[in-house]
Every structure is written in C-alpha cells, then in structure tokens.
C-alpha positions in Angstrom: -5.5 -17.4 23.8 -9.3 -17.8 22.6 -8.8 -21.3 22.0 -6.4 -20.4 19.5 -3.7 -22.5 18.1 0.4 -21.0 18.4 0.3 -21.4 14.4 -3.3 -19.1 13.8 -1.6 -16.7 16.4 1.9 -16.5 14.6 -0.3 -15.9 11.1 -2.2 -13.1 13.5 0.8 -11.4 14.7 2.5 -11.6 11.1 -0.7 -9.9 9.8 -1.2 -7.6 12.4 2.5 -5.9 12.0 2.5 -6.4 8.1 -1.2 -4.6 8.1 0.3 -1.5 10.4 3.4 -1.5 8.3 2.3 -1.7 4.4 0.2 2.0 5.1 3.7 4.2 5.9 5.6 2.5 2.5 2.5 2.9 0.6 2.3 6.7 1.9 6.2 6.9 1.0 6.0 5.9 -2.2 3.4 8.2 -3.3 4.1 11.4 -1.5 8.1 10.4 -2.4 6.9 10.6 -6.5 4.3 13.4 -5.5 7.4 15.7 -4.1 9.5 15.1 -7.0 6.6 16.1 -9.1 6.2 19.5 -7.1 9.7 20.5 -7.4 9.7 19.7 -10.7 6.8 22.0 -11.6 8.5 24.3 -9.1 11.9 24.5 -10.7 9.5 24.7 -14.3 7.3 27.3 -14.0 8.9 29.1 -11.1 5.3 29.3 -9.3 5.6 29.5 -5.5 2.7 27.7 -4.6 4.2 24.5 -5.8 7.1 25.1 -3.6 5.1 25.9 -0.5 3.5 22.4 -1.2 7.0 20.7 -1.4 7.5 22.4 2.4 4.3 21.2 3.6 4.6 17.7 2.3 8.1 16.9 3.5 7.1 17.6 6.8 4.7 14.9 6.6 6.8 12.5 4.9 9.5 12.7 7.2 7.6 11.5 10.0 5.7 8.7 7.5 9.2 8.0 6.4 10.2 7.1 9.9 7.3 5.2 10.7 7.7 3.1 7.9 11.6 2.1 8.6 10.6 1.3 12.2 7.8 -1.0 12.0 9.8 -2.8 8.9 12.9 -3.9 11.3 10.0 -6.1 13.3 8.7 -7.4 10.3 12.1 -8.6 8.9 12.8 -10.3 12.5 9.8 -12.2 12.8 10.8 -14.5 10.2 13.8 -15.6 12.0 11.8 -15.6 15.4 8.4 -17.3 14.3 8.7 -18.4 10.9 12.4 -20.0 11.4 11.8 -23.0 9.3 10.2 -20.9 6.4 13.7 -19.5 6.5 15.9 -22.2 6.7 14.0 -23.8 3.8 13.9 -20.6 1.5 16.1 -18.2 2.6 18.8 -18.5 0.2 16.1 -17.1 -2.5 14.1 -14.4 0.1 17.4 -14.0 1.9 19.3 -12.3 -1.0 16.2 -10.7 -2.4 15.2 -8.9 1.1 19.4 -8.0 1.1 19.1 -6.5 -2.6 16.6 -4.4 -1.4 18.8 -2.8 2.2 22.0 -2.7 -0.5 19.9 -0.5 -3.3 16.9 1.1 -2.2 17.5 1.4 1.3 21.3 3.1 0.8 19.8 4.9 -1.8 17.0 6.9 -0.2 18.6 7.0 3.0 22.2 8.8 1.4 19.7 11.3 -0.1 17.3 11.7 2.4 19.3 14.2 4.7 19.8 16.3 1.1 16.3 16.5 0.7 15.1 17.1 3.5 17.4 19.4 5.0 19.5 20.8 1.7 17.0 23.3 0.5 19.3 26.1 1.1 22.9 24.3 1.4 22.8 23.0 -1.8 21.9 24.6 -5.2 18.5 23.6 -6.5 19.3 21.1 -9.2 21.5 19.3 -7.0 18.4 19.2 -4.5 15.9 18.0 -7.1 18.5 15.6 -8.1 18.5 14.7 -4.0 14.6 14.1 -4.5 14.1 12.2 -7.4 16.8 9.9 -5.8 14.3 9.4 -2.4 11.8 8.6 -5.1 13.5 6.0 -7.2 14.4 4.4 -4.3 11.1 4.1 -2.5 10.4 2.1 -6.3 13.4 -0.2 -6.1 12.2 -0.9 -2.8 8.6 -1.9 -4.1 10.4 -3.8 -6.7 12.5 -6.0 -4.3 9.9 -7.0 -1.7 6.6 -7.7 -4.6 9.9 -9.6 -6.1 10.1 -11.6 -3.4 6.8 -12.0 -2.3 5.4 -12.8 -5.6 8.3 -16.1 -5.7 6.5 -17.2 -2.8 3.2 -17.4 -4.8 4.5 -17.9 -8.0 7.8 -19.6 -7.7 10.1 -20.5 -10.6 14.2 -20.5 -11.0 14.8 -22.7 -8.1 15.8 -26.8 -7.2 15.2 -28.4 -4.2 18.5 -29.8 -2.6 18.0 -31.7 0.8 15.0 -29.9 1.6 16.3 -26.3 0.6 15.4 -24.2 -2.0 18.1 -24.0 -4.1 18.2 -20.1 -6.7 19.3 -21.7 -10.1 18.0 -19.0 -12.4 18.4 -15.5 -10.8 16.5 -13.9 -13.6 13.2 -16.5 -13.8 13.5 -15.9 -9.7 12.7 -12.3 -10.0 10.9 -12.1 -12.7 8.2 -15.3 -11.9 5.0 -15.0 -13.5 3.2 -13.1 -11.0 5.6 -10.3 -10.5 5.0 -7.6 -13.5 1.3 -7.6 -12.7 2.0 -7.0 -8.6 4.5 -4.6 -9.1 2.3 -2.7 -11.2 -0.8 -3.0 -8.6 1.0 -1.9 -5.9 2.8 0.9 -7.0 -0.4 2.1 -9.0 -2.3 1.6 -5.5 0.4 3.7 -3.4 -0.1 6.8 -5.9 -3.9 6.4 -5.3 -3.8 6.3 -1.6 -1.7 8.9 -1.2 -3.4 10.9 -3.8 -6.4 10.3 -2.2 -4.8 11.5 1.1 -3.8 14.9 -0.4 -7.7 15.3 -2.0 -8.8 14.6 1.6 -6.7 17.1 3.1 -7.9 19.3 0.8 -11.1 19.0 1.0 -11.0 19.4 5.1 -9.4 22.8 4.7 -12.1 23.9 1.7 -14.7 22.7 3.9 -13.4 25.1 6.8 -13.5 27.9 4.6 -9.4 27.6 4.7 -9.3 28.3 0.6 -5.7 30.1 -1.0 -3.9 28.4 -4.1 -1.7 26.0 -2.7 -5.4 24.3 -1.0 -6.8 24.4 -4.2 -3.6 23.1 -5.9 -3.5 20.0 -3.9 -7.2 19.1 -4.6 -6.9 19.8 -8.5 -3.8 17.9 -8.3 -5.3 14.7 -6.7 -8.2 14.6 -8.5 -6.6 14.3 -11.7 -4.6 11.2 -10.3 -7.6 10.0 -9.3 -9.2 10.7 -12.9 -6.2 8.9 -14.8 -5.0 6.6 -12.8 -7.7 4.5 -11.0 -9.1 3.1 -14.4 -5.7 2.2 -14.9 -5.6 0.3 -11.8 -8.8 -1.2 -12.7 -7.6 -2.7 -16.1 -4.3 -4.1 -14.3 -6.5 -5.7 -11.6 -8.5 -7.4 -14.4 -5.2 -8.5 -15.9 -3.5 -9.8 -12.8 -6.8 -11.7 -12.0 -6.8 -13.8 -15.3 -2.9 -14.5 -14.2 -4.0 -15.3 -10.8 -6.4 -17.5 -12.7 -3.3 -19.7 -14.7 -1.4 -20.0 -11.4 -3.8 -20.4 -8.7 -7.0 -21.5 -9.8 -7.8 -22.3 -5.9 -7.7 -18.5 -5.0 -10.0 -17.8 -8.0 -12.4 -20.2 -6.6 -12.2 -18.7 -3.4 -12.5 -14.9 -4.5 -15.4 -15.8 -6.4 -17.2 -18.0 -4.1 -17.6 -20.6 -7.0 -18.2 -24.1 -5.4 -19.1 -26.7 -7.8 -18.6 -27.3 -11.4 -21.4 -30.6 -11.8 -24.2 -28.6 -13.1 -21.9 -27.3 -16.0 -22.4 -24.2 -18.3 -21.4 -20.9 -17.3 -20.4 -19.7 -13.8 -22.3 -16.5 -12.7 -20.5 -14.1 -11.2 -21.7 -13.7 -7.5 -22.0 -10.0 -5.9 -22.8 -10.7 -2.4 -23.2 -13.9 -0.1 -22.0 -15.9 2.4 -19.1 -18.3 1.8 -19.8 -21.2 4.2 -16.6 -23.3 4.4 -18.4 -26.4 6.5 -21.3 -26.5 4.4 -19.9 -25.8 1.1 -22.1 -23.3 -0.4 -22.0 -19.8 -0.8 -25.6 -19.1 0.9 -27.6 -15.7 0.7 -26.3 -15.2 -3.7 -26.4 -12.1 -5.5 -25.6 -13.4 -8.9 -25.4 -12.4 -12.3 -25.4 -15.5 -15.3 -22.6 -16.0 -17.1 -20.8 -12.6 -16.2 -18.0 -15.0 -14.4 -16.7 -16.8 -17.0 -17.2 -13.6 -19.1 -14.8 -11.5 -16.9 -12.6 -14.7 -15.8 -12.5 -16.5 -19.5 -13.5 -14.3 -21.9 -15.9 -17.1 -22.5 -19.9 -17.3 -22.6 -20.0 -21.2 -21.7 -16.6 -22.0 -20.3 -16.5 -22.5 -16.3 -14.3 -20.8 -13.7 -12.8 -23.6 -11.6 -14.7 -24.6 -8.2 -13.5 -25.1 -5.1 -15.0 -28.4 -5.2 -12.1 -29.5 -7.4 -9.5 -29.4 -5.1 -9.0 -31.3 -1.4 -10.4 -29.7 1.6 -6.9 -29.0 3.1 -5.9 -27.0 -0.1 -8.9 -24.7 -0.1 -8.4 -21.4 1.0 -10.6 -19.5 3.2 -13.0 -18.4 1.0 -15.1 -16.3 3.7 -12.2 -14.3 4.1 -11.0 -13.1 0.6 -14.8 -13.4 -0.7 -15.5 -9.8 1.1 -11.5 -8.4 1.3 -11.6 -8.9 -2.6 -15.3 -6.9 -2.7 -14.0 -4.4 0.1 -11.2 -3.3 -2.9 -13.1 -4.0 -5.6 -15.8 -1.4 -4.5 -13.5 1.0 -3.3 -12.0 1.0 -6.4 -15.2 1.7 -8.2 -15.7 4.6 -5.9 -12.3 6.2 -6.5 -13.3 6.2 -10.3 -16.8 7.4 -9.4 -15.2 10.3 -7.6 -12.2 11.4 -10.4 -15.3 11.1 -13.0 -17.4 13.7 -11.0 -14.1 16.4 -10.0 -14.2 16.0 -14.0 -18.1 17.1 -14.5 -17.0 19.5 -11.1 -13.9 21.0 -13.0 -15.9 21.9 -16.1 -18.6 23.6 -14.5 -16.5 25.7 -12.1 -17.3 24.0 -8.9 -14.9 22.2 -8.2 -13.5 23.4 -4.8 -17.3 24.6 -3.8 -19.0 21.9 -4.7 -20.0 20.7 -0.6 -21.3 17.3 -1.2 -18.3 16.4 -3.7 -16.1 17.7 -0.8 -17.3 15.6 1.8 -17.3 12.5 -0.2 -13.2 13.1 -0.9 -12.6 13.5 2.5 -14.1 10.5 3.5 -12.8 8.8 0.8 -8.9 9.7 2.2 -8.7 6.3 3.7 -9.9 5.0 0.8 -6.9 3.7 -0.9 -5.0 2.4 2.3 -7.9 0.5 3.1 -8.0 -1.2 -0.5 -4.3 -2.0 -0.1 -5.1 -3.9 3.1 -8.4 -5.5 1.7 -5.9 -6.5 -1.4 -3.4 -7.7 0.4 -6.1 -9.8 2.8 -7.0 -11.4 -0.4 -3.6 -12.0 -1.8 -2.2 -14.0 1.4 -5.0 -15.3 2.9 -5.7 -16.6 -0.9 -2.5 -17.7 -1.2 -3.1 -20.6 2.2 -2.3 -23.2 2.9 0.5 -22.3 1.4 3.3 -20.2 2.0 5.4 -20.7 -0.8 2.3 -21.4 -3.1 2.4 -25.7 -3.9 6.0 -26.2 -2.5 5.8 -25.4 1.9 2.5 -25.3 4.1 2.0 -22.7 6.3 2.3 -25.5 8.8 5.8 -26.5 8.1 7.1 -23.4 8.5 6.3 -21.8 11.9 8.4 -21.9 14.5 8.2 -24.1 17.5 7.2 -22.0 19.9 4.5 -22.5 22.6 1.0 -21.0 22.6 1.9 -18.9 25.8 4.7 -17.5 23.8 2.8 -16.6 21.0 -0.1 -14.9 23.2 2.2 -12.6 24.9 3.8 -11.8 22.0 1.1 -10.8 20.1 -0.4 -8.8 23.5 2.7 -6.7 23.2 2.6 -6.0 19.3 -0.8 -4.5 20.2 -0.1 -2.5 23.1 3.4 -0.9 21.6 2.2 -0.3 18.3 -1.0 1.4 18.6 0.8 3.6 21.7 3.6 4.0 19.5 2.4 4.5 16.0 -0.8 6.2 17.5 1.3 8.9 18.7 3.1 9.1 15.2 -0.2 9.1 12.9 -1.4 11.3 15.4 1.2 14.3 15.0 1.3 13.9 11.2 -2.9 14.4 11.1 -1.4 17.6 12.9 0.3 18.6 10.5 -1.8 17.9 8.1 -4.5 20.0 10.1 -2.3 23.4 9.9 -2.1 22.9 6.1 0.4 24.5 3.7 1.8 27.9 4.4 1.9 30.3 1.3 4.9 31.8 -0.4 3.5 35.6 1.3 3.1 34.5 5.0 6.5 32.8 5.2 10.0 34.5 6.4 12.8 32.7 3.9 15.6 30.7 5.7 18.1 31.6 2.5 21.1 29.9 4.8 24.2 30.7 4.0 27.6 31.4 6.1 26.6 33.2 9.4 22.7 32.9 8.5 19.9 31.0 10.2 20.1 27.3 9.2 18.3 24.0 9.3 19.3 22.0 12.4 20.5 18.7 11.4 18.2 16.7 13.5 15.3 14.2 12.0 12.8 16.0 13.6 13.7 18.6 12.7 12.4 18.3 9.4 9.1 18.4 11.0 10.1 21.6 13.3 7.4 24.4 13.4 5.3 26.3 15.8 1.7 25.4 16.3 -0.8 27.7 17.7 -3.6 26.9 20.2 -6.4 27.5 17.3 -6.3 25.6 14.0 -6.2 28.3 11.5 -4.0 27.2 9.1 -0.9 29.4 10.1 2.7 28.2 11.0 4.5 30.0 13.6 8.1 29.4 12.0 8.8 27.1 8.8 
C-alpha cells in the first residue's frame, strides 16, 4: 500500500485508532470533573442554572462516554493482533498495569455511571453527587493506569530481563518510573483545557446567535477562568517535563529542537521555525534565537543541548515529525493563555459575553486543546522511535508477522468504520451541543417517584429529548 512497508502500516493503524480514541477519554475526563463541579455548586448555592448545566452536559457525556469505551476495546486488541511480540516480551509489566486499570477505574465509573446518569430523581441528592464524583475519580484512576504504563515504556525501571521477558521486580519503581508524575500531570491538565475549551466554544456559538440567558453565560465565565488558571499551569509543567525528557531521552530533545551538531560549541540557539531534513542533516530554512536553547533546556548561557549528531543514525528519531507536532502544541498553548488573559481584561470591562471578536476567537479555539493533545502525543511517540520500550525493544522487534496485504486491508477498514461510525457519534453530540442548555423556567420536572413519570433505563436514554426542525435553543422534553 504506497510502497509502504507491513511495520510503517501497523505504526499507521496503531496511530490512527489511538489518535480517534485519546479525544472521547480526554473529553471524559474533563466534562466527568466539570459535572462534579456543577453539582457541587448546585447542591451549594442552590442556584438552578448550575443544575440545568449538569442536564445539558450529561447528555453529551453519555454519548462521549460511549465513544470512548468502544474505540478503547480495538485499541487493547491490536496489541495482541499486530504488536504480538511487544506482548509476549512485556506483557507481564503492561499486562497487569492495563488489568489494574479494567479492575479500578473501569468497575468504578461503570457501577456509578447508571446512578448518575439516570438517578437524579431515584436517589436522594447526596447519594447522587456521591454517584458523580465516583464517575470522576474514576475517569482519573484511569488516566493514572494507562500514562503509568505508557510512561514504563519510555522511561522503564523496576524490571529484569529473564529469557527474553521482562520480568516486574519492583512494583512501586514500575509505576512510578521517572517520567510518570510529569505525564500524569500533562495529561490530566490538558483534558480540563480541552474540555474547557469545548464548553467556551459552545458558548460562544450560542452568544454569537444572539442565544444569551444565565446558564450560556455561566458556561463561558466558567471556562474562561479554567482557561485563565490553568493553561499557565500547564505551561510550567511542560517546561518541567521537557528538562526530564532531557535526563532520559536526550535523542527526543535533539529531535524536538531540531539541534544537529554540537562541533562548533557554545550555546545552542533555540530554533522557531525550519525544516528538519533527516537525509541531509540540517535543519534548513532557521528561525533562531542565540543561546535561548540552552537557556530554556539548561538553565545555562554556554552549556549545549545535545545534537542529534551524537547518536547513530538508526537511533535518531524523526525529527521532521515532532519538530512541528511539538510547535503545533506549543503555540496552541500560547494561544489558550493569550485568550484566558484577554476574557480577564473582557471580564473587567463588562464585555465579556459581547465582546464579538473575543467570541469568535473562543469558538475557533474549541478544538484547540484536542488538537494539542494529538500534536503532544505525535511528539511523545514518534519521539520516543525507534523504540518502543525506550533503549530496551525496537519497534521492529515487536510487530507482528503479518503480511503487507493484511495490514493494508486492515487499516482500509479502520478508516471506513471509524469515520462512518464515530462520524455519526460526534455528529449527534455537536447536536446537542447546538440546542444548548435548557433553563430551570422552560423545563417540566420529572420528580419520579412511585406511579410518576420516570427515566427509562436505557443508555440512550440519557441522551433522550425532542429536537425541533429550527435550532433555537429549545428542548422538546428533558
């Protein structure tokens, strides 16, 4: 398939399916936290509008929620199907980790799931909340279980090798590897962004339509605080995670920074834009700034970063690659700060959900986050190669044997299902998120109750509600 190799197409399909799948977890996670939060202030302050959020953004969850649990099944068979020898050389350390996860997280938002989502008038309300915050501390274990095993593969530790298997000799160094506190921290950081930048964009679609009440204007204020606190946050834990990145592998350094040779000494600039030619060994077309490299990298005005130069061809990773996915995040971040710093200056002047131009910009920046996630974790595993547990297997070693036919088809199919599939899904939830939330006046109460009108215990139901022909913001039953 274009001259393609079976191993560049399993690394495509494994990419392709991880790429589809990490947006619904990374939407689960945040709007899991974000309804916890609403009930919270609900069951605080007794204000209605925080309630009528909760509705509105269950909905959506539900279906995210779904999404997410279906497109993980295929990622967790490929690695028996085409990355069998990857398994059967460290699946005693991945194996348990991956199981951990299904036996905590997995039980534990799925047993309270059905509470939360169709308890709100079965069970009193701190029993519900109690439901909710469950859902949402189990969306974190699960964050915690897979960066735990993913960061072993890049940083591993706590482990012999016995006849060619990875052997777990230290449970606790295993989870907790040196990589692991700083990607735990990213990534749950960068799941509250995207999904708070997902809520700001909704927002800021239905302000734009002239769709303004309080729970609107809640979910914008909301958001733009998260984005206010949070993203410099993120930014510092990115800088942090880089220097650690830097201590374990120097070669991914190299690569994000496009650094190629050391001989000339001094300081390395820091390069904003170029072209990272892997053949001819140069980054052509610099942007650079002296010095600022070994500044940021090593906190140094004459100490170098290292080059790829220093290390074999066949160890190098693409540097063309994570060069740009690292800029693509990088920039994005910059804009999410940007954009919490100016709903600040909005805020204090009163403009905040008038303000036109600042609208606009927040709902094109609702992608924003999701696409930062994927740019980061382009750079993360395609930093990590040739490697895929980082100095101990190549990449190369642990596909399966499996012809180039089979891999083409294979890949054709993972196309055609998932964008009919998931199309369809991402689809209806931009529907919902189109009708927007339904305030406390315009809503009949479902109070349940022996001989009243309940919640049919169907999954979809949780997502149950008429939809008229026009788009003006009104449910037809909740």
């Amino acid at each position: 398939m274009l001259g393609l190799e079976a191993l560049e197409l399993a690394r495509i399909q494994f990419a392709f399916t991880v790429s589809f799948h990490i947006i619904f977890p990374a939407i689960t996670i945040g709007l899991a936290s974000y309804l916890a939060v609403l009930e919270g202030l609900w069951l605080k302050s007794g204000q209605e509008v925080y309630r009528d959020l909760y509705h509105f953004w269950s909905k959506i969850f539900a279906v995210n929620f779904g999404m997410g649990v279906v497109s993980g099944l295929v990622m967790a068979y490929q690695f028996g199907t085409n990355w069998s020898h990857f398994s059967a050389y460290a699946g005693s350390i991945t194996g348990p980790l991956l199981t951990y996860e299904v036996l905590t997280a997995f039980f534990l938002e799925a047993g309270f799931l059905g509470v939360m989502l169709f308890g709100w008038n079965r069970v009193g309300p701190g029993l519900h909340f109690f439901a909710t915050v469950m859902v949402a501390l189990g969306t974190l274990m699960s964050t915690f279980w897979i960066l735990a095993s993913n960061s072993w593969m890049q940083t591993p530790q706590g482990f012999e090798v016995v006849d060619g298997r990875v052997i777990p000799v230290d449970w606790f160094a295993v989870i907790f590897n040196p990589s692991f506190p700083y990607r735990l921290l990213h990534m749950s950081i960068a799941a509250f962004l995207a999904t708070a930048f997902f809520v700001g964009a909704s927002a800021a679609w239905h302000l734009l339509r002239g769709r303004d009440n309080p729970a609107i204007r809640k979910m914008l204020s909301m958001a733009m605080w998260m984005a206010l606190l949070v993203a410099p946050i993120q930014a510092m834990i990115g800088d942090a995670h880089g220097l650690n990145t830097l201590e374990h592998q120097p070669a991914k350094i190299a690569a994000i920074e496009g650094h190629w040779d050391n001989a000339e000494g001094g300081p390395t600039p820091l390069i904003l834009f170029g072209w990272p030619d892997m053949q001819r060994e140069e980054t052509r077309f610099k942007v650079e700034i002296p010095v600022l490299g070994s500044l940021i990298l090593k906190h140094s005005l004459s100490e170098p970063i290292p080059a790829l130069k220093d290390f074999p061809r066949e160890d190098r990773p693409n540097s063309t690659i994570v060069f740009w996915s690292f800029r693509i995040m990088a920039g994005l971040g910059m804009l999410m700060i940007l954009v919490g710093v100016w709903s600040l200056w909005l805020r204090w002047r009163g403009a905040l959900f008038s303000n036109r131009a600042f609208l606009r910009l927040a709902l094109w920046m609702g992608p924003s986050g999701l696409l930062a996630i994927l740019a980061g974790w382009f750079t993360t595993e395609v930093g990590r190669q040739p490697w895929v547990v980082y100095g101990l297997m190549r990449t190369a070693d642990a596909v399966s044997n499996h012809s180039t036919l089979q891999m083409s088809l294979t890949l054709v199919m993972f196309v055609l299902v998932y964008f009919s599939l998931f199309g369809v899904g991402i689809g209806y939830m931009m529907r919902l998120v189109r009708k927007g939330p339904v305030t406390h006046e315009g809503r009949e109460h479902n109070e349940g109750g022996a001989g009243r009108q309940r919640t049919a215990a169907r999954p979809l139901s949780a997502t149950a509600e008429g939809f008229d022909d026009d788009d003006d913001g009104r449910e037809g039953r909740n």
